[in-house]
C-alpha positions in Angstrom: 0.0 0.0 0.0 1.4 3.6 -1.0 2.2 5.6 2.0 2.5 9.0 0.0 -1.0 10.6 0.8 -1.1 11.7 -3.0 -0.3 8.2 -4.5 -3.1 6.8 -1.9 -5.5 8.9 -3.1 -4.9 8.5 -6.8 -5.6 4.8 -6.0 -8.7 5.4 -4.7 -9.9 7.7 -7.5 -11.6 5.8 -10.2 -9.6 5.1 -13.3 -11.0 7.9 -15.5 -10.5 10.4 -12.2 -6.9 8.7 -11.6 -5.7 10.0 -15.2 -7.0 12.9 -14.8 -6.0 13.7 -11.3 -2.9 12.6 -12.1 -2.4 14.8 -14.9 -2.6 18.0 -12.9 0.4 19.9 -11.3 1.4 18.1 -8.1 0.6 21.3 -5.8 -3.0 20.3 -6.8 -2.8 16.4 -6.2 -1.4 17.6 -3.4 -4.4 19.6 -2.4 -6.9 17.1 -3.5 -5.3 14.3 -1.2 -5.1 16.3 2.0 -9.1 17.5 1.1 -9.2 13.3 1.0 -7.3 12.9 4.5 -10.1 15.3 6.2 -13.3 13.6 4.4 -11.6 10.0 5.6 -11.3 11.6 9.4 -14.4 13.5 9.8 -17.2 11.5 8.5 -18.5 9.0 10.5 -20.3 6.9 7.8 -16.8 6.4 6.6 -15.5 5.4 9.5 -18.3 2.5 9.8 -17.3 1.7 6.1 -13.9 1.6 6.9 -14.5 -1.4 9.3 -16.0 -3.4 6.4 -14.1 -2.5 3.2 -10.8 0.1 3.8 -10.7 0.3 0.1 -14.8 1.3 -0.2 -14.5 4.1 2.5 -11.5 6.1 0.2 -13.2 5.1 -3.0 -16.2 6.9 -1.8 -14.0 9.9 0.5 -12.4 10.1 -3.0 -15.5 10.6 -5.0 -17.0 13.1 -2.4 -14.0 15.8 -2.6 -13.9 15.3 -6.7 -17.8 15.9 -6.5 -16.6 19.0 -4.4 -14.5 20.7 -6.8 -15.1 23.0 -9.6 
């Protein structure tokens, strides 16, 4: 498992969101993944998730701060 916040995230983006994600200047993966960090420590329904499928809760932590963004 990558332990670079950014390279986490990117794996929990979708593969369409990945490539594009990835595409952008690393100040603004940078960004995205520490907007991912918060969403995966302050919501609680994630934190249930968590328990049953790691991978599900930063799928959908991931999803929530792309559906977030401009």
């Amino acid at each position: 498992m990558p332990m670079d916040p950014v390279e986490r995230f990117l794996t929990a983006l979708d593969p369409h969101h990945r490539d594009v994600v990835g595409n952008r200047p690393r100040e603004e993966q940078e960004r995205l993944a520490a907007a991912w960090e918060r969403e995966l420590e302050a919501d609680t329904e994630l934190d249930s998730l968590d328990e049953l499928s790691p991978s599900a809760a930063e799928a959908e932590a991931a999803r929530r701060v792309l559906d977030r963004e401009p």
